[in-house]
Structure formats: structure tokens, C-alpha cells
N, C-alpha and C positions, 0 to 999 in steps of 0.2 A: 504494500500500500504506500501509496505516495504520502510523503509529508505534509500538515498543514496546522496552521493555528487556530488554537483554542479559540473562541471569541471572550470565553468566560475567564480565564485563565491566563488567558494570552500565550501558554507556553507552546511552541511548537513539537508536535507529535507525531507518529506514527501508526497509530493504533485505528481501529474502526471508529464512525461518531455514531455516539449515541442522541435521542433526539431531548432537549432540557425538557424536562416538567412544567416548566414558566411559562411556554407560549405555545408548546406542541409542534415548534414547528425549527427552531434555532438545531444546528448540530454541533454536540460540545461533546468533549475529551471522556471517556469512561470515570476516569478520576471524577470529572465535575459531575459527571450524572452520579458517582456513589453518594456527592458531596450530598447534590441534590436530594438524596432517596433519605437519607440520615435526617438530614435537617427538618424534610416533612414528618418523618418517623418522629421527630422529637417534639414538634411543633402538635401532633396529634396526640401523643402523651401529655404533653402540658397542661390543653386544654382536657384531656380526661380527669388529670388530677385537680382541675381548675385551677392551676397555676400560670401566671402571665408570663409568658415568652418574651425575653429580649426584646425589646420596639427595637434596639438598634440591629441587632441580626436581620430583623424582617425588613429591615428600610434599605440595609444594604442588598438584598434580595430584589427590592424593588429597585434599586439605583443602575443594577445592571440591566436589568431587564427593560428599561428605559432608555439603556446605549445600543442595546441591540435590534433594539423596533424603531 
């Protein structure tokens, strides 16, 4: 597979893309989509134990997600 950069990440890879969570549509690094799967994972525990999730974790969530669209 040919090399290409992350848009999330920015690192240049070699690996298959995976497609982000965030818009269903962006292809980003396997690394970023595990990041991605975790961070939902924790984000739907939080809210089970009704605990409040970082505002700043989810803002930068949204900050990328804003450079890529």
C-alpha cells in the first residue's frame, strides 16, 4: 500500500484507512480509529455512571472534525 497522511494525526502511514466515526465519511490511520472507538467507549460509560466527561476532550473532538469538513 502506498503511503499517505493521517488527516487526524497528521502522521504519514502505510497501513489501510479506516473510515473516522465523526462524519462517516473522513479516512484516518487504524491508530486514530482505535483512538476513536476508546474515547466513544468511555464517553458511553461516563454517561452510564452519570458522570461528566471532559468538555475539553469533546471540544477537541469537535475542533478536528471542523478542519476536516
Amino acid at each position: 500500500m502506498n503511503e499517505w497522511k493521517c488527516p487526524k494525526c497528521k502522521k504519514t502511514v502505510d497501513c489501510h484507512p479506516g473510515t473516522s466515526r465523526r462524519d462517516n465519511k473522513t479516512k484516518i490511520c487504524s491508530e486514530c480509529c482505535t483512538d476513536e472507538a476508546i474515547f466513544d467507549f468511555q464517553v458511553a460509560q461516563a454517561k452510564q455512571k452519570k458522570k461528566i466527561f471532559p468538555e475539553n476532550f469533546i471540544a477537541l473532538e469537535k475542533e478536528w472534525l471542523k478542519e476536516v469538513n
